[in-house]
C-alpha positions in Angstrom: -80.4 67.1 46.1 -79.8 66.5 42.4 -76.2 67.7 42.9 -76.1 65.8 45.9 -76.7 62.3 44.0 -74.9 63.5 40.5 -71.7 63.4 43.2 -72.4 60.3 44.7 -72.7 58.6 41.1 -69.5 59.8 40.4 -67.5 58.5 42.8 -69.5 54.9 43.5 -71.5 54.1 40.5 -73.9 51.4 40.6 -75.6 52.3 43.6 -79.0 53.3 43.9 -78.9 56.3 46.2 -82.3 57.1 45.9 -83.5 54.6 47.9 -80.3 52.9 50.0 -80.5 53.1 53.3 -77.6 51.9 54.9 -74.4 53.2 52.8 -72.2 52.8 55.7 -73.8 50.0 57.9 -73.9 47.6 54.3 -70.3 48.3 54.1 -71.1 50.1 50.3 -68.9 53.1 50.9 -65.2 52.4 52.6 -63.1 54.9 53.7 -61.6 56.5 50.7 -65.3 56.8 49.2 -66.3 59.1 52.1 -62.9 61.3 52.1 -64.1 61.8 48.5 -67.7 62.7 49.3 -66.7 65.2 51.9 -64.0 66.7 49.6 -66.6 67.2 46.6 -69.6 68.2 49.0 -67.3 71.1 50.5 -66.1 72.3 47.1 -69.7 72.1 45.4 -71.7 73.3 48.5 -69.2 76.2 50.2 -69.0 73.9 53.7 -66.8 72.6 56.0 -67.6 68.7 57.0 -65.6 68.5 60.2 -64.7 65.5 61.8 -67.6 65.8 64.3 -69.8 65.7 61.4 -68.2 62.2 59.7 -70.0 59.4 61.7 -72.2 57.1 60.0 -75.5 58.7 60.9 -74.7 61.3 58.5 -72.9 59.0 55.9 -75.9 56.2 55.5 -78.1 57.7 53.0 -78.4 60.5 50.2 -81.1 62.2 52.4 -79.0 61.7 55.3 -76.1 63.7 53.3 -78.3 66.0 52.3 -79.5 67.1 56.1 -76.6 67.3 56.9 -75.4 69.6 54.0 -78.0 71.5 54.9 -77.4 72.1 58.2 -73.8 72.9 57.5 -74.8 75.7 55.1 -76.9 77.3 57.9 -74.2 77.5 60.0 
């Protein structure tokens, strides 16, 4: 999860992930933040985000993220 946030940080600082809820639905990441977040969660976690998996249920919060990361390296 440390990773997880460390990535976030990087590419929209100033947000509190820890605690935001609604990433997505607040309109705090746009489009080119999540093509970011998918391309540095594949590369740092070994998965493959299809386009299934980019809806906002899975966008809206760190710990959202995180299920969903690991769920994909289950699979």
């Amino acid at each position: 999860m440390e990773q997880l946030l460390e990535i976030l940080q990087e590419i929209k600082g100033g947000v509190d992930f820890t605690t935001e809820e609604g990433l997505i639905d607040n309109e705090i990441l746009d489009s080119f933040d999540i093509i970011s977040i998918v391309g540095e969660l594949e590369d740092a976690f070994d998965i493959e985000i299809t386009p299934v998996d980019i809806v906002p249920e899975n966008f809206n919060s760190a710990r959202a993220l995180w299920e969903m990361v690991q769920r994909l390296r289950e699979e």
